[in-house]
Backbone bond lengths (Angstrom), bond angles and torsions (degrees), N, CA, C in turn:
res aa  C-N    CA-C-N  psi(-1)  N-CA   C-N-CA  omega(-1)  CA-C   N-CA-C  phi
1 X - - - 1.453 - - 1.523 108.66 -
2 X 0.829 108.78 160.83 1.960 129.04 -176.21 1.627 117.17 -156.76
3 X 1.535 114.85 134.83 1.330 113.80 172.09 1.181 100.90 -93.41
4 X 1.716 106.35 144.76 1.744 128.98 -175.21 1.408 90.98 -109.00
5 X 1.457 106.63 139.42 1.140 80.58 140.44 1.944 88.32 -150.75
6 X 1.260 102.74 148.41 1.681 109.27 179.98 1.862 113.91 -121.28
7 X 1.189 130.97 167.41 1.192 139.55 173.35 1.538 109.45 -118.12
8 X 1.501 103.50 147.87 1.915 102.89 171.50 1.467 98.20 -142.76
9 X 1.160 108.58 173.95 1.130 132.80 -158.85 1.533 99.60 -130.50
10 X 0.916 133.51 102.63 1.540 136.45 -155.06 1.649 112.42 -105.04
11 X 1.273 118.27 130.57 1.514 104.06 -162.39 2.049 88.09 -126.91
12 X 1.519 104.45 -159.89 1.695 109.78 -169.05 1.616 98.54 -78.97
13 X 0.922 129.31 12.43 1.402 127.28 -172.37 1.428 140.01 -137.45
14 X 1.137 147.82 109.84 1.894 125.69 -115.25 1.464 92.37 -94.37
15 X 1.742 102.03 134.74 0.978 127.53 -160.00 2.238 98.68 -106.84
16 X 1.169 101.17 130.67 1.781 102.06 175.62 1.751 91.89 -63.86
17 X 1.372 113.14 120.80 1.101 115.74 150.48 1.676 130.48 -102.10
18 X 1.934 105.55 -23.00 1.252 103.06 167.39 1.016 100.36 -175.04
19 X 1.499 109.69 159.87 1.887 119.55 -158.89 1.349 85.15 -147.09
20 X 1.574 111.38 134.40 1.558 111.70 139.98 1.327 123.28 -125.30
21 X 1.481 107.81 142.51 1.508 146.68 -146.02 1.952 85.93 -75.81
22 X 1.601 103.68 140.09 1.430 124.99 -178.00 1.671 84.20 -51.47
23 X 1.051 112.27 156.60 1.770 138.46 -167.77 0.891 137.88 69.23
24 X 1.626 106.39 -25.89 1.550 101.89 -171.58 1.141 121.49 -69.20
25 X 1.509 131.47 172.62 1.304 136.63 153.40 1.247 129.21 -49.63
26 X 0.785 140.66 165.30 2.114 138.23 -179.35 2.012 97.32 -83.51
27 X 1.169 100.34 146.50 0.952 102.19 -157.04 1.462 79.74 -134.17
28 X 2.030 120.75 153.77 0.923 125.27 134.91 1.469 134.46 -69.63
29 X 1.370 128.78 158.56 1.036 119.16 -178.66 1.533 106.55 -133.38
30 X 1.527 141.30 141.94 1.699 136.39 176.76 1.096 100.39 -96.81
31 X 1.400 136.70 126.04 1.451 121.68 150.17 1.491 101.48 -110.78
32 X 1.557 120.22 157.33 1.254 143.65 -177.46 1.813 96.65 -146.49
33 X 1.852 101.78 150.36 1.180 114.41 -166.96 1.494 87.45 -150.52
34 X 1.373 102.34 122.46 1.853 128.09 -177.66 1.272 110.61 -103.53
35 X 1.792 118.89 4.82 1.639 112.31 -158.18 1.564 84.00 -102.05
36 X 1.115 105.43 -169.95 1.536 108.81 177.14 1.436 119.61 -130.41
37 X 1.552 105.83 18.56 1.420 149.68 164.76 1.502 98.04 -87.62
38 X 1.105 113.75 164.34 1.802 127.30 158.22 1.366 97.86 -114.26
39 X 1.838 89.16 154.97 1.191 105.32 -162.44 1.878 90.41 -114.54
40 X 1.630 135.27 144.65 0.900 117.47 -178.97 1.516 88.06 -119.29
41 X 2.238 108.20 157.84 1.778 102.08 -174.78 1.560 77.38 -123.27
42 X 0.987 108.77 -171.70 1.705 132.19 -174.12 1.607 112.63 156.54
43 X 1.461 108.61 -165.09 1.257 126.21 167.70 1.243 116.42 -69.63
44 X 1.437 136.82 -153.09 0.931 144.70 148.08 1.598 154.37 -30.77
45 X 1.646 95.67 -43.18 1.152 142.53 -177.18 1.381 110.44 -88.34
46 X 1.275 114.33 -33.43 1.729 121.21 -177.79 1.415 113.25 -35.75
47 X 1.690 92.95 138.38 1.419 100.63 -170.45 1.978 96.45 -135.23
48 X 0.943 104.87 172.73 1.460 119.06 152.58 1.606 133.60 -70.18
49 X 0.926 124.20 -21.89 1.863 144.93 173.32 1.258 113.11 -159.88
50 X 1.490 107.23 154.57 1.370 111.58 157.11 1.332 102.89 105.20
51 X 2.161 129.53 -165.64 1.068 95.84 -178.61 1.735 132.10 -94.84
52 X 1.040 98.89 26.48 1.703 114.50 166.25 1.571 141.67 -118.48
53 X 1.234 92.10 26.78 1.673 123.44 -179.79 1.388 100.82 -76.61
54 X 1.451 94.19 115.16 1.320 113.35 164.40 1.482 138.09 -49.46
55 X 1.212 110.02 -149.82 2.068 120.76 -176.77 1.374 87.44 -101.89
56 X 1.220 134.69 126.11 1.479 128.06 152.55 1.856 99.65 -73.12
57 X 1.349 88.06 128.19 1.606 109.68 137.17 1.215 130.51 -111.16
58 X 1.642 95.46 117.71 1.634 95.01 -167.03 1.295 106.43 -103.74
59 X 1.629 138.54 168.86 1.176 158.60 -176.16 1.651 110.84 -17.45
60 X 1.438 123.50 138.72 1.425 112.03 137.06 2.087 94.83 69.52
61 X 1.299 105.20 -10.15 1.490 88.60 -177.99 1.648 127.46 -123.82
62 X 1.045 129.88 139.61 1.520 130.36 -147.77 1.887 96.26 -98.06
63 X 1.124 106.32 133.38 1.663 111.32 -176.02 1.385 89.36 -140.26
64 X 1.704 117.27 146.11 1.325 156.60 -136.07 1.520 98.73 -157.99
65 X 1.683 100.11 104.11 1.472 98.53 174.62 1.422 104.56 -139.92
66 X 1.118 130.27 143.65 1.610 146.97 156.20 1.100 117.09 -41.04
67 X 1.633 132.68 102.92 1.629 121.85 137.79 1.234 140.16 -77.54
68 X 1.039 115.58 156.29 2.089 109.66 164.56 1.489 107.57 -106.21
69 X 1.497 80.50 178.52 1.640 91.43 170.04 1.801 115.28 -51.95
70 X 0.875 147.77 157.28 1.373 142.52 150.12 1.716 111.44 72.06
71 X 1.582 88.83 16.32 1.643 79.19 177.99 1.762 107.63 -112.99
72 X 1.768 94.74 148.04 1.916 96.52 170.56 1.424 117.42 -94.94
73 X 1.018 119.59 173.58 1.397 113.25 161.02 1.615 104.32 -134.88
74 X 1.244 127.58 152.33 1.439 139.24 166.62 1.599 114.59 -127.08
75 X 1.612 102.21 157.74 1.347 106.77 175.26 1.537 97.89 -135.56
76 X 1.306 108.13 150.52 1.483 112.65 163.61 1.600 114.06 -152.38
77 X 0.958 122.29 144.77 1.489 132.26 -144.36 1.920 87.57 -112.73
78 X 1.731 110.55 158.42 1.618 122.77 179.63 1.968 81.13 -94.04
79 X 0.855 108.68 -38.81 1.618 100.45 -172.10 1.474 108.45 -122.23
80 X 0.895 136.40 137.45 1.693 130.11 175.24 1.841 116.43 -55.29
81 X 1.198 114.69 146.23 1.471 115.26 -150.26 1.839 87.85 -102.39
82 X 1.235 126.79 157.08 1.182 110.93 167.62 1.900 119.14 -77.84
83 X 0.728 135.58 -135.46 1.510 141.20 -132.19 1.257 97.06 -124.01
84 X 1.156 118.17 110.48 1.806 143.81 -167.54 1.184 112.77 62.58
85 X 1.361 133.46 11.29 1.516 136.46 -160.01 1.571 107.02 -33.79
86 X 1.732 100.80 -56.18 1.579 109.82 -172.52 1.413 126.38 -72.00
87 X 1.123 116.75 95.37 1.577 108.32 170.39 1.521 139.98 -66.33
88 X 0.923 136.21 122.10 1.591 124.28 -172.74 1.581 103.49 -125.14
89 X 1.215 99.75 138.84 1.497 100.79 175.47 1.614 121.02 -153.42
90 X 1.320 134.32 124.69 1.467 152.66 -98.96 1.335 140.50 -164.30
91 X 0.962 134.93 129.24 1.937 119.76 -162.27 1.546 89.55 -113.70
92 X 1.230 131.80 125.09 1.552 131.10 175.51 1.381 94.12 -108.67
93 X 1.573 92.60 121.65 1.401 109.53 178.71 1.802 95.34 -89.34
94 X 1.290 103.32 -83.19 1.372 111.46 -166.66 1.887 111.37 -115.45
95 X 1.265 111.93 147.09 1.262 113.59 175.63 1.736 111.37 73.27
């Protein structure tokens, strides 16, 4: 095992922030958001409003979410975030 941890830069359009690979275990995941924008996560489809509006992550605050095997996550921002805004941070089991 190894902790990840990566930054993104989140723009109007949902960005792969993290996938886990068929087998693994469920994994927690941290996200943190430094923009002063919210950052919204979801599926694929994630949007900013409407009916596919994501989880806001808002400012300065650390959120703890569950993956599975075979699942992605995306973010996409109402305004583009500046430069690493999104933090993610991660235990890589496998793959």
């Amino acid at each position: 095992m190894a902790i990840v941890h990566e930054s993104f830069t989140i723009g109007i359009t949902p960005t792969l922030i993290a996938t886990v690979p068929e087998g693994n275990p469920s994994l927690e995941l941290h996200l943190s958001n430094s923009d002063n924008n919210d950052v919204y996560v979801g599926d694929a489809t994630v949007s900013t409003s409407g009916a596919d509006k994501g989880l806001p992550i808002k400012k300065d605050t650390v959120y703890v979410l569950t993956l599975n095997a075979e699942d992605k996550l995306y973010a996409v921002a109402a305004i583009a975030t500046g430069a690493n805004a999104l933090t993610v941070l991660y235990s890589k089991v496998i793959g």
